[in-house]
PyMOL CGO cylinders between C-alpha atoms (Angstrom):
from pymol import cmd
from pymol.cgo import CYLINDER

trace = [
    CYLINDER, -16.82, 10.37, -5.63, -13.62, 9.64, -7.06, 0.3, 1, 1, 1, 1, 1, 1,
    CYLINDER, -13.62, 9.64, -7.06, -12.38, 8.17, -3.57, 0.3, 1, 1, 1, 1, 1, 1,
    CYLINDER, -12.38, 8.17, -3.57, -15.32, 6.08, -3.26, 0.3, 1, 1, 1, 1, 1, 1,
    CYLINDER, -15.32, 6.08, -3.26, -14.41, 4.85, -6.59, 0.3, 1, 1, 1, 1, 1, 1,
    CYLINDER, -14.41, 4.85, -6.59, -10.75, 4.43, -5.82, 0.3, 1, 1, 1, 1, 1, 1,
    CYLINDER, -10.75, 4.43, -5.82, -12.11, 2.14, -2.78, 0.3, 1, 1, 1, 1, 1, 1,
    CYLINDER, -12.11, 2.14, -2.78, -14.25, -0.02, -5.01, 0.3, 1, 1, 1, 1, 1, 1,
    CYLINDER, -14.25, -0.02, -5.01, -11.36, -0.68, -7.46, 0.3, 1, 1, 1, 1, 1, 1,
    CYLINDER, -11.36, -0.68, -7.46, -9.08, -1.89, -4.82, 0.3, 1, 1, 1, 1, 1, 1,
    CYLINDER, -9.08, -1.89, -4.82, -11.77, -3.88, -3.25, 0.3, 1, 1, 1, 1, 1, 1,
    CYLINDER, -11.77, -3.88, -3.25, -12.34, -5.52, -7.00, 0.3, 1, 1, 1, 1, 1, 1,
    CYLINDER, -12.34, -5.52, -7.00, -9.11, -6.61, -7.24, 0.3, 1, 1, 1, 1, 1, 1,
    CYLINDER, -9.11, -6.61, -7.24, -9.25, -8.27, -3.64, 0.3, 1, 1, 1, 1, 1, 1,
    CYLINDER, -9.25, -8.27, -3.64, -11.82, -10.31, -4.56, 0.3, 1, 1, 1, 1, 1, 1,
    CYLINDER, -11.82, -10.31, -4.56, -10.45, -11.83, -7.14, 0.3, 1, 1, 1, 1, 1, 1,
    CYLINDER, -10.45, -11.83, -7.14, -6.32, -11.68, -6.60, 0.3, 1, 1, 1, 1, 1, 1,
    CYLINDER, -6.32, -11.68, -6.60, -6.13, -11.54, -2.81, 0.3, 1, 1, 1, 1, 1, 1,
    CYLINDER, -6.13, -11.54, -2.81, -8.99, -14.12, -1.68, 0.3, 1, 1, 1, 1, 1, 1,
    CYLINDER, -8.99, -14.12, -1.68, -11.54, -11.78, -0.02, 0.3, 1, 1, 1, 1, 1, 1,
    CYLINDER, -11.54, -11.78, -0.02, -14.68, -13.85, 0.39, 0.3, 1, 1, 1, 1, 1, 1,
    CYLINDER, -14.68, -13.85, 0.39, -18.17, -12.34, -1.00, 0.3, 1, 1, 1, 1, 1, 1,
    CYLINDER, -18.17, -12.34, -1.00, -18.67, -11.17, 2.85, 0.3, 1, 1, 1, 1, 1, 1,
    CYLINDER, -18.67, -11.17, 2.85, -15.59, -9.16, 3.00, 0.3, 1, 1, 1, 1, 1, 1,
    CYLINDER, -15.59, -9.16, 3.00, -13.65, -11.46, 5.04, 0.3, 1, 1, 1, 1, 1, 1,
    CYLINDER, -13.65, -11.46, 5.04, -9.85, -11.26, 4.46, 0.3, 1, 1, 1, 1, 1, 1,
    CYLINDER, -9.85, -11.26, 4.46, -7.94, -14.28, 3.49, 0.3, 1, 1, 1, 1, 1, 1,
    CYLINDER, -7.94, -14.28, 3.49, -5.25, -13.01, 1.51, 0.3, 1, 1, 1, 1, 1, 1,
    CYLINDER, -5.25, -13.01, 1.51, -1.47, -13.25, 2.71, 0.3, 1, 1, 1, 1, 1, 1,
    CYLINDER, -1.47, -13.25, 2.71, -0.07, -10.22, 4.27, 0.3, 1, 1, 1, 1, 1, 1,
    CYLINDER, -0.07, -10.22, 4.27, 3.43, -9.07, 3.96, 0.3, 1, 1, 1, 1, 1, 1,
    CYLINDER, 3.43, -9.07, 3.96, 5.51, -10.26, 6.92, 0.3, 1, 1, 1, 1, 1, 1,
    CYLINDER, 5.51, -10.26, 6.92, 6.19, -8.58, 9.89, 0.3, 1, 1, 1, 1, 1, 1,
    CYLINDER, 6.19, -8.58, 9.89, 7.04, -8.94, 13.64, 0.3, 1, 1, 1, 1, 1, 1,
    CYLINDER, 7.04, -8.94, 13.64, 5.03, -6.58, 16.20, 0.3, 1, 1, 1, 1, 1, 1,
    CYLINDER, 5.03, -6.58, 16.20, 7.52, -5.48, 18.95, 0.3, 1, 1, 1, 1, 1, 1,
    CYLINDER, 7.52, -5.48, 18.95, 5.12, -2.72, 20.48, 0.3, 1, 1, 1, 1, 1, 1,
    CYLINDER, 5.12, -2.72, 20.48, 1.47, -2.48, 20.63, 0.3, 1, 1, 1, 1, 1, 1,
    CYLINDER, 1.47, -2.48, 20.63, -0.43, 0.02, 22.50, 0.3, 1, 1, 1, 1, 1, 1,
    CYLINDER, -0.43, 0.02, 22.50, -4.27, 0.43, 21.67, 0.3, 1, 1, 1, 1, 1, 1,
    CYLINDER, -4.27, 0.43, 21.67, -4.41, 1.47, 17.76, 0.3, 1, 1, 1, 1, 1, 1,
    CYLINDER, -4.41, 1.47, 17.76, -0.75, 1.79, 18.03, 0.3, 1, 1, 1, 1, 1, 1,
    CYLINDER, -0.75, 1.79, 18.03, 2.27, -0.44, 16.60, 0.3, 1, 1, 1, 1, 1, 1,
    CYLINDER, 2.27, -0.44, 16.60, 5.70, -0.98, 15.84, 0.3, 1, 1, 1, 1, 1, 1,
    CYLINDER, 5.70, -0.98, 15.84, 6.46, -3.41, 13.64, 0.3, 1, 1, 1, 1, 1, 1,
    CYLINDER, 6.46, -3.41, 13.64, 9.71, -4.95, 11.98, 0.3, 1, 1, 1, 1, 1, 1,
    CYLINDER, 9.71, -4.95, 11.98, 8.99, -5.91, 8.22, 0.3, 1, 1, 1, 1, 1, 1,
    CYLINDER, 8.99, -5.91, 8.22, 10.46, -8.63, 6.75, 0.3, 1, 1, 1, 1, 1, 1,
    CYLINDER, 10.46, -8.63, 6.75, 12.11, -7.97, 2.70, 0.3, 1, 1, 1, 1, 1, 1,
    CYLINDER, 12.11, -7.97, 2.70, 9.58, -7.70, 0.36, 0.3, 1, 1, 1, 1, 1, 1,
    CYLINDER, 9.58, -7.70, 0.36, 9.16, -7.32, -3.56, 0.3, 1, 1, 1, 1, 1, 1,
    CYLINDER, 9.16, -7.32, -3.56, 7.11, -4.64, -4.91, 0.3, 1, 1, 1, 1, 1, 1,
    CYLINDER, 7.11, -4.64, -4.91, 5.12, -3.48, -7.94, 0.3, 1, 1, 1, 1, 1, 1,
    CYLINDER, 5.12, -3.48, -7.94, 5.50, 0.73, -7.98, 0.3, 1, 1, 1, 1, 1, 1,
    CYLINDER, 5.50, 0.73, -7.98, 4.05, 3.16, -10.50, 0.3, 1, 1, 1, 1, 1, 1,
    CYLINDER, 4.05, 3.16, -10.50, 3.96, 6.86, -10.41, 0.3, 1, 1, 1, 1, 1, 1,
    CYLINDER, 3.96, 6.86, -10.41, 1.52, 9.19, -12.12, 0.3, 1, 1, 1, 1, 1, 1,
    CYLINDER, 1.52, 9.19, -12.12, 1.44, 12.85, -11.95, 0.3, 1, 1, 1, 1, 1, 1,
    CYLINDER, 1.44, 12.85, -11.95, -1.51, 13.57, -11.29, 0.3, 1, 1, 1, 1, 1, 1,
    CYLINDER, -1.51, 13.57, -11.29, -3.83, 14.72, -8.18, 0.3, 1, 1, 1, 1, 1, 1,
    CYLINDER, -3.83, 14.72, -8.18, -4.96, 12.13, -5.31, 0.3, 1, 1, 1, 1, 1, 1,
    CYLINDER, -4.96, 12.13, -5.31, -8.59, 10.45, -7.47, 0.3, 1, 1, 1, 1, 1, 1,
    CYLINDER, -8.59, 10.45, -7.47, -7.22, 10.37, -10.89, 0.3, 1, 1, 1, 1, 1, 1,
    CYLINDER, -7.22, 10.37, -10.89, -3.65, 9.00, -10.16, 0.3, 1, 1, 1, 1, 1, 1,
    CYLINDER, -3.65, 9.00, -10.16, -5.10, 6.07, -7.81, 0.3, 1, 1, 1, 1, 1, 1,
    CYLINDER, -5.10, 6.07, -7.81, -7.27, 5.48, -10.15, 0.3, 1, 1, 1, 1, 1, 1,
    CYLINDER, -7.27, 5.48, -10.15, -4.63, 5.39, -13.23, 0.3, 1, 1, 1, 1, 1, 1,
    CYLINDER, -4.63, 5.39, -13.23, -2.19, 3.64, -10.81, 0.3, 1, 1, 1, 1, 1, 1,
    CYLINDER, -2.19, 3.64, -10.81, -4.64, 1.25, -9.85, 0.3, 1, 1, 1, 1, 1, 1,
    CYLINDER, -4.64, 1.25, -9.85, -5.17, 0.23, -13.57, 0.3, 1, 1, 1, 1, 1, 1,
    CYLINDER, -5.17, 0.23, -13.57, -1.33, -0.19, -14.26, 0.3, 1, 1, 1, 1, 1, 1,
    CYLINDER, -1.33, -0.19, -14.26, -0.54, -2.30, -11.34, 0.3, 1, 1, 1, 1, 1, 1,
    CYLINDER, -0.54, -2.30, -11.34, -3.86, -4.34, -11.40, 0.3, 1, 1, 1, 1, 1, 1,
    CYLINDER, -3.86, -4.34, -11.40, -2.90, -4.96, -15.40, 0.3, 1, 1, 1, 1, 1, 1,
    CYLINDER, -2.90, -4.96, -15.40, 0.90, -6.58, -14.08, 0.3, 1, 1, 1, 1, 1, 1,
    CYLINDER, 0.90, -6.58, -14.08, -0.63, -8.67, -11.72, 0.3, 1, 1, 1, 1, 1, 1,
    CYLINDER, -0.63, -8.67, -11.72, -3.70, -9.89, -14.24, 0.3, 1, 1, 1, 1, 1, 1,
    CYLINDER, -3.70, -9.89, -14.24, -1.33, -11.04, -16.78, 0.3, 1, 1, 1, 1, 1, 1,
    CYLINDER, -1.33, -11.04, -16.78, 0.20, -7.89, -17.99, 0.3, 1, 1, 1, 1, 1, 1,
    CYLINDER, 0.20, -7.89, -17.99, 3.86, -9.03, -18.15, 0.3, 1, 1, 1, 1, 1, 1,
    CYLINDER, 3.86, -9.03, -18.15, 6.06, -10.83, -20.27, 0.3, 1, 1, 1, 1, 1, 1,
    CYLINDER, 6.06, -10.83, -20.27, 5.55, -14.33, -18.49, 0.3, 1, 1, 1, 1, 1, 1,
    CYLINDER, 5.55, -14.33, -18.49, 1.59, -13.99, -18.59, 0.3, 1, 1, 1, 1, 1, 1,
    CYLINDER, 1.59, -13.99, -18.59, 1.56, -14.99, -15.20, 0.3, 1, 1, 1, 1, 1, 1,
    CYLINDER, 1.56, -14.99, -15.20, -1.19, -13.83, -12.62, 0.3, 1, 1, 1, 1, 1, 1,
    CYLINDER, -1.19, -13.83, -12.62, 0.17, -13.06, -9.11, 0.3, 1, 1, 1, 1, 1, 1,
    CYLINDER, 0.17, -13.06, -9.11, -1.66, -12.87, -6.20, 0.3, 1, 1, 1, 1, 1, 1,
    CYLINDER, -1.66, -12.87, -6.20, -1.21, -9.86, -4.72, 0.3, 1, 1, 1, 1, 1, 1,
    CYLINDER, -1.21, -9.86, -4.72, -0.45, -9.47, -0.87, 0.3, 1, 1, 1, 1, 1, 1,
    CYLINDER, -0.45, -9.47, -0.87, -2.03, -7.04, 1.68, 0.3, 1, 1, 1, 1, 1, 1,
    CYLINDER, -2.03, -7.04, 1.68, -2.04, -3.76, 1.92, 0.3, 1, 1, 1, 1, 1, 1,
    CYLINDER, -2.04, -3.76, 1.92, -2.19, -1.73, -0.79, 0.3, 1, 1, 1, 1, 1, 1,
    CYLINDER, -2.19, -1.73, -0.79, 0.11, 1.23, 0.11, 0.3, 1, 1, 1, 1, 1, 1,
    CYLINDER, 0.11, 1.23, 0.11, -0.36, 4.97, -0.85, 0.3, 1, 1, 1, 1, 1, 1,
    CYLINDER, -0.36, 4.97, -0.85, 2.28, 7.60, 0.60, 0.3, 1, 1, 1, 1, 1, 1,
    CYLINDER, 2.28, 7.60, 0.60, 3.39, 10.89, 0.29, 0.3, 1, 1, 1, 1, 1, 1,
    CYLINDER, 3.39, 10.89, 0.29, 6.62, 12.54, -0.13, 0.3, 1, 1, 1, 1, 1, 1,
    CYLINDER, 6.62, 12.54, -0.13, 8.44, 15.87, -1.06, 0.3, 1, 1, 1, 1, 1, 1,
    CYLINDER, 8.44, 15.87, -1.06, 10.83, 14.36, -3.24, 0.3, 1, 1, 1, 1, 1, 1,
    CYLINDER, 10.83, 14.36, -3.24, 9.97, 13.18, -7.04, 0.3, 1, 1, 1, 1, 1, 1,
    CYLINDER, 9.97, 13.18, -7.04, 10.76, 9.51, -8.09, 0.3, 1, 1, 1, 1, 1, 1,
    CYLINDER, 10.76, 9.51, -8.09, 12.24, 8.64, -11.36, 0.3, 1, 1, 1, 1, 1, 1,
    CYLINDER, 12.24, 8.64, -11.36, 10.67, 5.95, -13.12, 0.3, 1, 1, 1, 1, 1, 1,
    CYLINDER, 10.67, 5.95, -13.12, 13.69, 4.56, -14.27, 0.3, 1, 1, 1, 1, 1, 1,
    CYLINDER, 13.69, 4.56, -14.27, 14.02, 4.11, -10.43, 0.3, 1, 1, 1, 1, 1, 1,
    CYLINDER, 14.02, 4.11, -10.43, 13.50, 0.02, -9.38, 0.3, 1, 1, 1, 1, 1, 1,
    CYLINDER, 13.50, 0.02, -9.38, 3.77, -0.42, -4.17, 0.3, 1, 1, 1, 1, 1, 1,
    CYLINDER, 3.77, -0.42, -4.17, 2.16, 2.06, -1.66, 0.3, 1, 1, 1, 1, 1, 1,
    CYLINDER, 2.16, 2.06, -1.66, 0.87, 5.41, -3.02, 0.3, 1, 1, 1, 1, 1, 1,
    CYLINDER, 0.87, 5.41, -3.02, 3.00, 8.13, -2.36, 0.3, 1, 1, 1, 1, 1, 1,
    CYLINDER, 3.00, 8.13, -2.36, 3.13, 11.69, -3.34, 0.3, 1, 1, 1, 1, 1, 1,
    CYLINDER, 3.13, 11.69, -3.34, 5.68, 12.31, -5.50, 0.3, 1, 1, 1, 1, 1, 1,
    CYLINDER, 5.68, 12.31, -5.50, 5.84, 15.93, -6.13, 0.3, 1, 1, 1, 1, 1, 1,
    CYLINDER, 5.84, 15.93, -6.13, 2.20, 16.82, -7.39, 0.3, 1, 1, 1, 1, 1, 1,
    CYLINDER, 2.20, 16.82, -7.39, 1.49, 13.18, -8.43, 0.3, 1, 1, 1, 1, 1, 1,
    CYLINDER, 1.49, 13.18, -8.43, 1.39, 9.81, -6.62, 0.3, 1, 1, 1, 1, 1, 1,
    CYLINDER, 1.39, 9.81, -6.62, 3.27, 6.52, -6.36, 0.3, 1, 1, 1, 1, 1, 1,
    CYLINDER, 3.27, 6.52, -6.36, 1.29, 3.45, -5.80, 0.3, 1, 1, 1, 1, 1, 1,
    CYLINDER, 1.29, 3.45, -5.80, 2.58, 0.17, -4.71, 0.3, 1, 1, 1, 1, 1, 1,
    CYLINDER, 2.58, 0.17, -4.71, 1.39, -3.45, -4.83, 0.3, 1, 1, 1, 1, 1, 1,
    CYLINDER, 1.39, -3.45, -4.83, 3.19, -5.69, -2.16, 0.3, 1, 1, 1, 1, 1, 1,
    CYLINDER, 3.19, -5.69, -2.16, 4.06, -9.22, -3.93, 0.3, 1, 1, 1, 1, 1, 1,
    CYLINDER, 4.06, -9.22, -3.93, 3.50, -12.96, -2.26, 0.3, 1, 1, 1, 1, 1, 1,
    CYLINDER, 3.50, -12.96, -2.26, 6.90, -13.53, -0.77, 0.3, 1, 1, 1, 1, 1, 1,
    CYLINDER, 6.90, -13.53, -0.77, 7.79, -16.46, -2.60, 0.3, 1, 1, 1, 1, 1, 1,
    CYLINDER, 7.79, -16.46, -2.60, 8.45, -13.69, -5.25, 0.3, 1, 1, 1, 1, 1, 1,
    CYLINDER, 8.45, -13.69, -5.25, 12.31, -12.69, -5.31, 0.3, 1, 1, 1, 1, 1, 1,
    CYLINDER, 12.31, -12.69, -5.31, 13.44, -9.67, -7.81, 0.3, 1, 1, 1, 1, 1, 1,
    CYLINDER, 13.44, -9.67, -7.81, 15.31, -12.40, -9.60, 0.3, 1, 1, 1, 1, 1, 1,
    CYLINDER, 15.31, -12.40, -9.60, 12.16, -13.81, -10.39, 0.3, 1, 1, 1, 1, 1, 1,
    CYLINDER, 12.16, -13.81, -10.39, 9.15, -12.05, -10.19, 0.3, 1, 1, 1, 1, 1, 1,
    CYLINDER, 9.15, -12.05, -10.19, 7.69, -11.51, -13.75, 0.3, 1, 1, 1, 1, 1, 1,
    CYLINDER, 7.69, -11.51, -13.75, 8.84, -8.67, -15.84, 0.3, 1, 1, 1, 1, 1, 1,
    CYLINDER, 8.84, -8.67, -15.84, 5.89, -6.11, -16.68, 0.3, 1, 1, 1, 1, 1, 1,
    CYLINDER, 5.89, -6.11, -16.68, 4.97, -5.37, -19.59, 0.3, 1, 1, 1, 1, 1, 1,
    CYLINDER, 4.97, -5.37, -19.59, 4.34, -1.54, -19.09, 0.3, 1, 1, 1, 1, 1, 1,
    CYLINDER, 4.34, -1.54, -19.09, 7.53, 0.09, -18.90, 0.3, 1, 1, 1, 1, 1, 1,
    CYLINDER, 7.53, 0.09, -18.90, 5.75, 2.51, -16.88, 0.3, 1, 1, 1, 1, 1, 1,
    CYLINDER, 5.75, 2.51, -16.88, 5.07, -0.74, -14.13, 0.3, 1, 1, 1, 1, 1, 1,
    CYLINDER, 5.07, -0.74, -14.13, 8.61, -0.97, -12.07, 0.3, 1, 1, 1, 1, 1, 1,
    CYLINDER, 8.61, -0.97, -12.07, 9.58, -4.23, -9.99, 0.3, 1, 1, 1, 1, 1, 1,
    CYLINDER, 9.58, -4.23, -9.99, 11.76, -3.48, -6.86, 0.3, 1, 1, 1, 1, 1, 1,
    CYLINDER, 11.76, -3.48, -6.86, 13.21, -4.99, -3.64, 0.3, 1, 1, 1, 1, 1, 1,
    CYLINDER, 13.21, -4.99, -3.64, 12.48, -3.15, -0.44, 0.3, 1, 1, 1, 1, 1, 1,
    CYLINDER, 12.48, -3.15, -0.44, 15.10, -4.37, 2.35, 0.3, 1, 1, 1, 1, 1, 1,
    CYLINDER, 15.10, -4.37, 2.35, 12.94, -5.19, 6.33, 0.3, 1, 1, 1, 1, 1, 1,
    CYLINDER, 12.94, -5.19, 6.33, 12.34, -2.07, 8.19, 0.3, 1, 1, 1, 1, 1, 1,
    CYLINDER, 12.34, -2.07, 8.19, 10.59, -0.94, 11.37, 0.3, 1, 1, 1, 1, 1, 1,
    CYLINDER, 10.59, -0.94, 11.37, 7.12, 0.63, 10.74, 0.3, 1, 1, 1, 1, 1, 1,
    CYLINDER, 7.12, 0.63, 10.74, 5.14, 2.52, 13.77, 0.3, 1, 1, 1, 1, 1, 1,
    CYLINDER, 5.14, 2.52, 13.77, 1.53, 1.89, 12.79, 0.3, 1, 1, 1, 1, 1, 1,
    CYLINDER, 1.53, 1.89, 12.79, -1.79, 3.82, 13.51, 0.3, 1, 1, 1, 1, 1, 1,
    CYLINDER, -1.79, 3.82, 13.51, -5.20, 1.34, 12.68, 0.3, 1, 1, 1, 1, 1, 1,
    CYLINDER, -5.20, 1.34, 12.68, -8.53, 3.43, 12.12, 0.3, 1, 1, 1, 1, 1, 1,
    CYLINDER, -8.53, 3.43, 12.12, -11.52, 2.23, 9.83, 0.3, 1, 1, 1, 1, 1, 1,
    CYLINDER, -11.52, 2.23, 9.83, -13.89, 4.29, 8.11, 0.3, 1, 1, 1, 1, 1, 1,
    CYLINDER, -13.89, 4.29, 8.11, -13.49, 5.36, 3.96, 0.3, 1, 1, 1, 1, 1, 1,
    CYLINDER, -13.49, 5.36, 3.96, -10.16, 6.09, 2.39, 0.3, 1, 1, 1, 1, 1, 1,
    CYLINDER, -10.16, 6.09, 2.39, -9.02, 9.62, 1.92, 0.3, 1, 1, 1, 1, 1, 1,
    CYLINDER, -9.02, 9.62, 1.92, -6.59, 12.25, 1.90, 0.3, 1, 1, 1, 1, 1, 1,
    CYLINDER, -6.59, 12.25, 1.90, -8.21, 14.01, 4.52, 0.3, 1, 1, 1, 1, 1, 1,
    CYLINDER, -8.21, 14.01, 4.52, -8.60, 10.91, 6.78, 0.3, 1, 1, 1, 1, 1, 1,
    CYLINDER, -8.60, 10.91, 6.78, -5.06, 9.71, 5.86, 0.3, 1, 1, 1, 1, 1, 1,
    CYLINDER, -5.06, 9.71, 5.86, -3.54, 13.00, 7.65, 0.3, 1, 1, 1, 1, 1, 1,
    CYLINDER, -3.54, 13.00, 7.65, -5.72, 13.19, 10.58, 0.3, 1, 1, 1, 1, 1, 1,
    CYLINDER, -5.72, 13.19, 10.58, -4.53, 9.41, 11.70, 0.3, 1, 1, 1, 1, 1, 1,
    CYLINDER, -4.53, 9.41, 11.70, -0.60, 10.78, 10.51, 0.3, 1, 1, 1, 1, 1, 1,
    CYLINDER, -0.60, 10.78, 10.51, -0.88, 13.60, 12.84, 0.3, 1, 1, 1, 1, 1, 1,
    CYLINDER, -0.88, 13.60, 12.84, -1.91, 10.89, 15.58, 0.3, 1, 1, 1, 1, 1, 1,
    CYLINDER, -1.91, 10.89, 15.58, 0.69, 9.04, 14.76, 0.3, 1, 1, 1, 1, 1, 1,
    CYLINDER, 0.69, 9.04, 14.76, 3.37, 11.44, 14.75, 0.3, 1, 1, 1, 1, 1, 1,
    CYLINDER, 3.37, 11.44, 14.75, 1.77, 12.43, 18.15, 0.3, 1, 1, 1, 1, 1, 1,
    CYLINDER, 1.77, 12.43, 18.15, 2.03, 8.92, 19.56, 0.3, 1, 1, 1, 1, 1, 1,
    CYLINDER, 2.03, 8.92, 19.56, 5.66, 8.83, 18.05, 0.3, 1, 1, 1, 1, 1, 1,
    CYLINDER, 5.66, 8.83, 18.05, 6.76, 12.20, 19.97, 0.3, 1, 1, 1, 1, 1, 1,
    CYLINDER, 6.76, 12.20, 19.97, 5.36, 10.17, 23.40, 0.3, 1, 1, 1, 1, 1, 1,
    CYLINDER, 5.36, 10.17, 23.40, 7.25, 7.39, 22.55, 0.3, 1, 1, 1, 1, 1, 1,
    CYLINDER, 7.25, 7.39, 22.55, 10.86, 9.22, 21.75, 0.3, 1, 1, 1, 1, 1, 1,
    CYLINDER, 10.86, 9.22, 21.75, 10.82, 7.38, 18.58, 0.3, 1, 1, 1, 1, 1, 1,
    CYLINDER, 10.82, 7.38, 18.58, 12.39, 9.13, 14.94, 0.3, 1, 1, 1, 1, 1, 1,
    CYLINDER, 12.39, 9.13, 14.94, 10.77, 9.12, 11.66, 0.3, 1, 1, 1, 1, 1, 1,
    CYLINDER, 10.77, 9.12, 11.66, 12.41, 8.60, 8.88, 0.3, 1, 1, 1, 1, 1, 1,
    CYLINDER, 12.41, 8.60, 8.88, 9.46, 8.38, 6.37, 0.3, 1, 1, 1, 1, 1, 1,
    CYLINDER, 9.46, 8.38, 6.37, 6.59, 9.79, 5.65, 0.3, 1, 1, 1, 1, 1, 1,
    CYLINDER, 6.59, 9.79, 5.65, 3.69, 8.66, 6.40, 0.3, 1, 1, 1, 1, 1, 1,
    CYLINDER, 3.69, 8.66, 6.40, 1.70, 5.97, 4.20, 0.3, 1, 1, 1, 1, 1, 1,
    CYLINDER, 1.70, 5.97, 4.20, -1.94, 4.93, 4.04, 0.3, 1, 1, 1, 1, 1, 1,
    CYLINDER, -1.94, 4.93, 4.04, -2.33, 1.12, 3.88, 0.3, 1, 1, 1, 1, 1, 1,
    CYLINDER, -2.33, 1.12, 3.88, -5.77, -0.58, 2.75, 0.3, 1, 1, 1, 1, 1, 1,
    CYLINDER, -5.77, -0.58, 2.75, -6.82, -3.94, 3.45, 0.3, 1, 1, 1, 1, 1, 1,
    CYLINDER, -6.82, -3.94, 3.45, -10.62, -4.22, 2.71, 0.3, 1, 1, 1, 1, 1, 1,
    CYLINDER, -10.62, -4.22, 2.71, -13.24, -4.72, -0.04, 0.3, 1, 1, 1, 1, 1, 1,
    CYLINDER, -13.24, -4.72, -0.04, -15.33, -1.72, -0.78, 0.3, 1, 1, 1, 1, 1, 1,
    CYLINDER, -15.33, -1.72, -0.78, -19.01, -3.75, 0.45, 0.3, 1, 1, 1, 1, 1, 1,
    CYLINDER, -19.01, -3.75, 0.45, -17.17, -4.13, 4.29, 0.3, 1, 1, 1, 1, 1, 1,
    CYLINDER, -17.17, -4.13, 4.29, -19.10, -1.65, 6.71, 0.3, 1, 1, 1, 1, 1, 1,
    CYLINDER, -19.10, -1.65, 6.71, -16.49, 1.46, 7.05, 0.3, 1, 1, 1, 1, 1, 1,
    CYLINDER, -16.49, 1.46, 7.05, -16.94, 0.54, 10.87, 0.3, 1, 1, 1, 1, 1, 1,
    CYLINDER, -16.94, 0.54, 10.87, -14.92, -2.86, 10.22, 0.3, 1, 1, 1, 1, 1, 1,
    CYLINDER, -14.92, -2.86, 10.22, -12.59, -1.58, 7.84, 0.3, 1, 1, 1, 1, 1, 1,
    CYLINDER, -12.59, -1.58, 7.84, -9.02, -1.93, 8.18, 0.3, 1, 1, 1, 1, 1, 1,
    CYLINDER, -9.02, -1.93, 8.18, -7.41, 0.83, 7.19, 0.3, 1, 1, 1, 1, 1, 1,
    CYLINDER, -7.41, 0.83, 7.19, -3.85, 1.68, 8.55, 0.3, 1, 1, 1, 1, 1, 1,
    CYLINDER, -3.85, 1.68, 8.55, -1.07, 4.72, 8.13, 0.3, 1, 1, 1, 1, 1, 1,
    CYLINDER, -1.07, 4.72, 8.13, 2.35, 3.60, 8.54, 0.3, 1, 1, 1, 1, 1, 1,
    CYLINDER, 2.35, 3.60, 8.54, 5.76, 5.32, 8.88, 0.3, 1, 1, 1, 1, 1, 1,
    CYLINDER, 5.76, 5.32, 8.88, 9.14, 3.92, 9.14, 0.3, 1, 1, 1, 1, 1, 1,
    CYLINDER, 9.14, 3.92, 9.14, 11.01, 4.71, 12.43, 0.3, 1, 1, 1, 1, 1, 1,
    CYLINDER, 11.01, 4.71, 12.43, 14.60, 4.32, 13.49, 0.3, 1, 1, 1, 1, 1, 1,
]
cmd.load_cgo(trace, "trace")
């Protein structure tokens, strides 16, 4: 229930910050990239710089997406010192890793010990110079430099559980291929939460060498 919940909040906030239509159709910018290799559900990618909106709450995979979800979605509503509403750029990002993040630290979910960091992607006319400064100390704005992401697309509901099946493929895929990760692995949403899982876009990406 609680992912099915996590799915309709992100799907809210597409609707009205990222341009999703009433039909689900998706016409909200993406953050930019370069595909160098495709093969079937398979990608590499090369990301251009992008700013990001990152929070991290302790807390297991339902209740910190949905906690995280509220943070972020307050920043980009007006919850900053400017009072400015930002559009917010495809995917959201969820990820996991072994290693904790400070908060002090300058979006993606991520595991962060036995919590979760979430991360909205900004439009890229945003700099770190000048995207607005949030309100919620607990909101951090960051610079991520361009990096090369292999890429596994599935549809179907968000999960945990679906999030490491499609890893597994793509780690699979990346042993084929020779390639090194140097990530792990992060689950990246693109759809409203009334788009037939069948059509969904639903991605897990990891950063290679």
């Amino acid at each position: 229930m609680q992912t099915h919940l996590w799915c309709a909040l992100i799907g809210f906030l597409g609707v009205l910050a990222s341009g999703c239509t009433v039909f689900g159709i998706r016409t909200a910018e993406e953050a930019r990239y370069r595909t160098v290799v495709e093969e079937g559900r398979f990608q590499v990618r090369e990301y251009a710089d992008t700013v990001i909106a990152e929070t991290v709450v302790d807390e297991d995979y339902g209740r910190a997406g949905n906690v995280a979800f509220r943070r972020l979605a307050g920043y980009i509503f007006g919850g900053n010192k400017s009072r400015a509403k930002i559009a917010m750029a495809a995917p959201v990002l969820q990820q996991k890793t072994s290693e904790k993040i400070p908060m002090t630290a300058p979006v993606l979910q991520e595991k962060s010990g036995q919590g979760w960091r979430m991360t909205f992607v900004l439009p890229a006319k945003y700099t770190l110079q000048d995207a607005p400064e949030p309100s919620d100390p607990k909101v951090v704005i960051k610079a991520e430099k361009g990096r090369k992401v292999a890429v596994v697309r599935y549809s179907g509901w968000l999960s945990p559980a679906s999030m490491e099946r499609n890893a597994a493929k793509l780690r699979s895929w990346l042993e084929q291929k020779k390639y090194r990760a140097v990530s792990e692995p992060r689950l990246a949403a693109y759809d409203p939460p009334w788009t037939l899982p069948f059509l969904r876009r639903n991605e897990v990406h990891t950063d290679i060498e």
